[in-house]
C-alpha positions as CSV (number, residue, x, y, z in Angstrom):
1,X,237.3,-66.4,13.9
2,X,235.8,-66.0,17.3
3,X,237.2,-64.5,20.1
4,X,239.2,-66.9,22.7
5,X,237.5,-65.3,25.5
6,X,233.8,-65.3,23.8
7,X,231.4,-68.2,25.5
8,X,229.5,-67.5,21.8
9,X,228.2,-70.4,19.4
10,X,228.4,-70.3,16.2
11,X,225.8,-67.7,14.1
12,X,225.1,-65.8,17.6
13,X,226.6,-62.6,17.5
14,X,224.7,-61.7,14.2
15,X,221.3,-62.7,16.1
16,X,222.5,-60.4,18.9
17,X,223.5,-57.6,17.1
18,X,220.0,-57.9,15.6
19,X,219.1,-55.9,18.9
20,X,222.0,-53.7,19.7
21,X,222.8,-49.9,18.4
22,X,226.0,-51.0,17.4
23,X,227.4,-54.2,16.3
24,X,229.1,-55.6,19.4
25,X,232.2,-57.7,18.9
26,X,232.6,-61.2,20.6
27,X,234.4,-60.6,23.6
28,X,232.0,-57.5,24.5
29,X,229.1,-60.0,25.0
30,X,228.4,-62.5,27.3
31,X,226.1,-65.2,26.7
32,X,224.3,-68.1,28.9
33,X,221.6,-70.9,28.9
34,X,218.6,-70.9,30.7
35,X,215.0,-72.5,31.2
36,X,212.5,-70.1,31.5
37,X,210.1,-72.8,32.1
38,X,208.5,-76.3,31.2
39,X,205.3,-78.9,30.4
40,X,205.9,-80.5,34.8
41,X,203.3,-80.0,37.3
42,X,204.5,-76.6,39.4
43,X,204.5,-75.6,43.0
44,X,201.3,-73.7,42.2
45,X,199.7,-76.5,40.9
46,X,200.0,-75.7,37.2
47,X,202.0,-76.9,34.1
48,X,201.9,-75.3,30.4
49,X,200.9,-77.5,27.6
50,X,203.2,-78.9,25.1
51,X,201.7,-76.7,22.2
52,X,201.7,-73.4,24.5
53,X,205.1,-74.0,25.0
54,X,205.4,-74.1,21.3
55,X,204.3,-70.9,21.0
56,X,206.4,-69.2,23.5
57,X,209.1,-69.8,21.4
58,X,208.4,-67.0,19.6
59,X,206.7,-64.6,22.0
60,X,210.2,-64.7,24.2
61,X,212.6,-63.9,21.8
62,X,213.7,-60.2,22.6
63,X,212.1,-60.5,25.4
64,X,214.5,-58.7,28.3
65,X,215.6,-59.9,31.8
66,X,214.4,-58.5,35.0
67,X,214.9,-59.2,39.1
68,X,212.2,-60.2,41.2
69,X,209.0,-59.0,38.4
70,X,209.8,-55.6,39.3
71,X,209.7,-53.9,35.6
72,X,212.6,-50.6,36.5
73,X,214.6,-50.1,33.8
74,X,217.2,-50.3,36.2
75,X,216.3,-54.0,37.3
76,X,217.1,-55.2,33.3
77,X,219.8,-57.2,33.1
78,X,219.6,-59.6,30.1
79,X,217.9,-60.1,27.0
80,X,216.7,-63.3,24.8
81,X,218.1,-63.5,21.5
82,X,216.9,-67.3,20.6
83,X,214.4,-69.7,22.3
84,X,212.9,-73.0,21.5
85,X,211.5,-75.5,23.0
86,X,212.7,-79.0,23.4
87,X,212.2,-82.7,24.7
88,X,214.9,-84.0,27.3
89,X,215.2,-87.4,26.2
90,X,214.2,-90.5,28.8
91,X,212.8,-87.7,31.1
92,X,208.9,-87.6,32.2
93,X,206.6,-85.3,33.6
94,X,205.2,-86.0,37.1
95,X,201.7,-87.5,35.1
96,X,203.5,-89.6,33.1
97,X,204.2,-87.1,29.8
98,X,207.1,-86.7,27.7
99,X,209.3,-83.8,29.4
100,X,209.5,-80.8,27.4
101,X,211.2,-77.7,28.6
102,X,211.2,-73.5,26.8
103,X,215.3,-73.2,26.8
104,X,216.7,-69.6,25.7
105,X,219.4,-68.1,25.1
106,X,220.1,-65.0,26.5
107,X,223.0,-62.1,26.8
108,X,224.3,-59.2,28.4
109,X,226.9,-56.7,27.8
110,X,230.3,-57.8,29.4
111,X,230.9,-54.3,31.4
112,X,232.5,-53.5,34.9
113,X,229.2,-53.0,36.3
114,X,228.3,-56.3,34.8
115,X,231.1,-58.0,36.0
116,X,229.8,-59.3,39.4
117,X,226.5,-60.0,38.0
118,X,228.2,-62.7,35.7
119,X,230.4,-64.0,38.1
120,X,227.1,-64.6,40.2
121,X,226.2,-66.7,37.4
122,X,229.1,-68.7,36.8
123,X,229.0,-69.7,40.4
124,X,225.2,-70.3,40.4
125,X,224.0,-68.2,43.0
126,X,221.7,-66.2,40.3
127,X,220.4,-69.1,38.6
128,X,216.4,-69.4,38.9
129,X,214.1,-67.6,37.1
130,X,210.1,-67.1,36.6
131,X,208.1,-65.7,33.7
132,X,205.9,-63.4,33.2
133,X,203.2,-64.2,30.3
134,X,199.7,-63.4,29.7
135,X,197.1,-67.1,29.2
136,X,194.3,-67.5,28.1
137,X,193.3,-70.4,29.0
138,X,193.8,-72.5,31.9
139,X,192.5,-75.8,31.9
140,X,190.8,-78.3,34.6
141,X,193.1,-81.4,34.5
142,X,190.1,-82.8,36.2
143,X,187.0,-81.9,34.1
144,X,188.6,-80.1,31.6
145,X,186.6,-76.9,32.5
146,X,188.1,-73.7,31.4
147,X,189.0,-70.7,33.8
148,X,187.8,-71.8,37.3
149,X,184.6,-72.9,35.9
150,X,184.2,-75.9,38.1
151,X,184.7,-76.3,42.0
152,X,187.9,-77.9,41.7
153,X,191.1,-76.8,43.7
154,X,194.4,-77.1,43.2
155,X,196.4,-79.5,45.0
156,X,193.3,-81.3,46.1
157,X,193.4,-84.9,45.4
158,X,190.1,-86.3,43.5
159,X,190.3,-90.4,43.1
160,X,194.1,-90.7,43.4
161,X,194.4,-87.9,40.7
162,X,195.9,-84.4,42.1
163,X,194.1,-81.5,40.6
164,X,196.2,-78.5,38.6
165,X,195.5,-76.3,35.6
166,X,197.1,-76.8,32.4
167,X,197.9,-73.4,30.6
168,X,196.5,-72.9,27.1
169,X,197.1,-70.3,24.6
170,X,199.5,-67.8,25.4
171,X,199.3,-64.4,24.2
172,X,201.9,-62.1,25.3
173,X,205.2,-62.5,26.7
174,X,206.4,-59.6,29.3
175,X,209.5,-60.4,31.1
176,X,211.5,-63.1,33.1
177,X,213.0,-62.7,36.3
178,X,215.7,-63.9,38.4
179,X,213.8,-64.6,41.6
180,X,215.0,-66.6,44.7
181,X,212.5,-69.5,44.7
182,X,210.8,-70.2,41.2
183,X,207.4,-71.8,40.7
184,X,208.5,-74.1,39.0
185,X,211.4,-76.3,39.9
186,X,213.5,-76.9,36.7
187,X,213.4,-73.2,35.9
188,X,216.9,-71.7,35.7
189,X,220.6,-71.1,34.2
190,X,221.2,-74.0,32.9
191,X,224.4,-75.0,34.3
192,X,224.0,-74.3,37.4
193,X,220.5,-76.0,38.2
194,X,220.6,-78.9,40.0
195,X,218.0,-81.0,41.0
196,X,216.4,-80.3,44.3
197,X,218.0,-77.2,45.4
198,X,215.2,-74.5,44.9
199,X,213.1,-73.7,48.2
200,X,211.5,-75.4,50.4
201,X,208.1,-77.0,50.7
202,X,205.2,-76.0,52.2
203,X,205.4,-78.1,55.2
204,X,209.1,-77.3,56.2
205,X,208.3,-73.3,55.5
206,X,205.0,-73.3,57.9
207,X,207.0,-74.3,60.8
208,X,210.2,-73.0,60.0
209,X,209.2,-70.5,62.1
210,X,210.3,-68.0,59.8
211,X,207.2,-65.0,59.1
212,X,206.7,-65.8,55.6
213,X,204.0,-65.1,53.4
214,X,201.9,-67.8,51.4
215,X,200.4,-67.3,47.8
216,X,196.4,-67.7,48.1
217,X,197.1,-71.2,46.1
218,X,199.3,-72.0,49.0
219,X,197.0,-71.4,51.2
220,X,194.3,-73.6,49.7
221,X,197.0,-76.5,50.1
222,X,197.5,-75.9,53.7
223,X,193.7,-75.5,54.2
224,X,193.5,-79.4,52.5
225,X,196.1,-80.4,54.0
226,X,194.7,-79.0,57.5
227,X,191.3,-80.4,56.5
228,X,192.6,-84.6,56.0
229,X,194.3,-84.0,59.2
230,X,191.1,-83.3,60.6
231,X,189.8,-86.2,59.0
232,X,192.8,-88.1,60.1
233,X,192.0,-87.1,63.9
234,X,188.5,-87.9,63.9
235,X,188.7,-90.9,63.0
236,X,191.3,-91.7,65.8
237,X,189.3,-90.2,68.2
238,X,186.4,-92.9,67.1
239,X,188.6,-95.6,67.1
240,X,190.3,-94.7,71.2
241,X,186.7,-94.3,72.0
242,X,186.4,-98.5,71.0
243,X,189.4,-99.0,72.5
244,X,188.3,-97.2,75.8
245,X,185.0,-99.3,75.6
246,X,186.6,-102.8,74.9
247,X,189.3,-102.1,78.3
248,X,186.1,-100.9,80.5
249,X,183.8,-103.9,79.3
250,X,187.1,-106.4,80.0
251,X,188.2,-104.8,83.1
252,X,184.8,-105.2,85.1
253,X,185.9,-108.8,84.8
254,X,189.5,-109.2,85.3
255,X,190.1,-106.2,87.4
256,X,186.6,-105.4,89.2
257,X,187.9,-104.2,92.6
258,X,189.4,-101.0,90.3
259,X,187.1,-98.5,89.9
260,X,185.8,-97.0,86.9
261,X,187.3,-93.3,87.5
262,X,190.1,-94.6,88.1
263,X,190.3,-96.3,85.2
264,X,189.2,-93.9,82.8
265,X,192.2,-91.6,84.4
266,X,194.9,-94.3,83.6
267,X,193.2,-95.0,79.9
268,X,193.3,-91.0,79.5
269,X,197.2,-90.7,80.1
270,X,198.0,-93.3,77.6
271,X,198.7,-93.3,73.6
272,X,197.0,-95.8,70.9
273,X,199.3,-98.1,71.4
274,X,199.6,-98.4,75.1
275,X,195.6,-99.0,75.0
276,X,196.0,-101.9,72.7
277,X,198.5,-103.9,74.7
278,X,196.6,-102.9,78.0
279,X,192.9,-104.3,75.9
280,X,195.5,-107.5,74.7
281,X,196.4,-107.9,78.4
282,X,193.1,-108.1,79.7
283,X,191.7,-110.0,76.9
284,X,194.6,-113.1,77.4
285,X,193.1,-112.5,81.3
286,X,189.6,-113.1,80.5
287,X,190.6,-116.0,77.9
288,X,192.2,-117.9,80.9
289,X,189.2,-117.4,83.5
290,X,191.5,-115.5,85.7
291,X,192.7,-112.4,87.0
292,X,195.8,-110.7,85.7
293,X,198.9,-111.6,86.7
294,X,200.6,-110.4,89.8
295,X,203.0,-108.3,87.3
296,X,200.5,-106.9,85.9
297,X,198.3,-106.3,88.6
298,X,200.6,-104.7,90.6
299,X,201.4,-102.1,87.8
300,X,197.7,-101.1,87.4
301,X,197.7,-100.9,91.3
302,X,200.6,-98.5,91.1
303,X,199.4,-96.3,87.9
304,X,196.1,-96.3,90.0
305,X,197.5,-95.1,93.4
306,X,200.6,-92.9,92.6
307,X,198.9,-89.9,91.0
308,X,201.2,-87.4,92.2
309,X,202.5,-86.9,88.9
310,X,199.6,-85.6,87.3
311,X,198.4,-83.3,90.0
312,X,198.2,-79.9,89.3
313,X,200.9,-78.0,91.4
């Protein structure tokens, strides 16, 4: 019978103490859950197939536990005594796949050094985690071009479908890490994952004006990003540039004691919007054969005589 105290299942001491000097009794070990990682679409833009996944069920097991990819003995903290990879049933991936995620089961010794490491994990403040595994193959969910063969990007969007690289064949299996923000989302201790919680995005990182560093794949998303905001912007300057025309065309005949500099200063002060009910104005002007009316009027002739505001001091 099983120790009260042991958070063991059934059959898993013997598959622990398949790695241990000596056999270790239940109440020496502590055991936990974890996703090391899954088949969704990550923060870098990639996603492991459903058969490499398969694979890594094997490659993982005895695999140990570091912090932060930094391979010191001194940073091992856990090791993986079983791992398999399973479907979470009525969940999808991002592009529309059935969800499958690589969940292990892993263990440490249950020492007084070890003590506030595990209590760290029972409150959920160590929980996410990263691997480290060798690939080869990674896959154009575009073209289907293997290995940056094609001029695809990452994260750039080509006819509604957003470009990543699906990861084929796996061939070795190094180490896993607890790390503060995972690549991918679901990655974790089990229990304590909730949904949401790890990191921030790229937007609310570049101007949390925080110094932070960016990965060179999140770089090429900012440079997109940057680039259809560019896009974005050119396009309203083409469109202000109509609006500009339309109110200059309209004005000569509805307003042509105002002058054109002085009308081209008040159009410069003002937003999209404020040009389009200015062009409406004059339009319902010119519609009734008449000049504006005297409310109207009277605020041109004040944004056209009070400049003071906008006078350099």
């Amino acid at each position: 019978m099983e120790n009260e105290n042991s958070n063991l299942k059934a059959g898993e001491l013997e598959l622990i103490n398949s790695y241990t000097r000596r056999p270790l009794k239940a109440d020496e070990v502590y055991a936990f859950s974890v996703v090391l990682c899954d088949n969704e679409i990550d923060r870098d833009f990639e996603k492991f197939s459903d058969s490499a996944l398969k694979k890594m069920e094997k490659l993982f097991v005895g695999v140990t536990g570091v912090l932060d990819h930094d391979p010191k003995s001194k940073n091992q903290t856990a090791r993986i005594f079983s791992c398999r990879a399973e479907e979470v049933s009525g969940k999808k991936t991002l592009d529309g796949h059935q969800y499958i995620r690589l969940a292990a089961r892993a263990y440490m010794p249950r020492t007084e050094g070890n003590k506030d490491f595990i209590m760290q994990l029972d409150s959920g403040i160590k929980k996410e985690v990263s691997v480290g595994c060798s690939i080869a193959k990674r896959i154009c969910s575009i073209c289907g071009c293997e290995n940056g063969s094609c001029g695809h990007i990452r994260g750039r969007s080509y006819d509604g479908e957003v470009c990543h690289k699906i990861l084929e064949e796996p061939t070795d299996a190094y180490e896993w890490s607890f790390v503060a923000v995972p690549a991918q989302k679901a990655a974790g201790v089990i229990k304590s994952y909730k949904k949401g919680e790890n990191g921030l995005d790229i937007e609310k990182r570049l101007f949390s004006g925080e110094a932070e560093s960016f990965s060179v794949d999140e770089m090429n998303i900012i440079a997109e990003k940057f680039r259809i905001l560019q896009e974005k912007a050119a396009d309203g300057e083409v469109y202000r540039r109509r609006l500009e025309a339309d109110i200059n065309k309209l004005a000569a005949f509805t307003l042509p004691q105002l002058k054109r500099d002085v009308l081209d200063f008040i159009t410069s002060k003002m937003n999209a919007v404020q040009l389009e009910n200015l062009k409406k104005a004059l339009s319902e002007g010119r519609e009734n054969n008449m000049p504006l009316k005297p409310q109207l009027s009277a605020a041109v002739k004040n944004m056209r005589t009070d400049n003071n505001a906008f006078k350099n001091i």
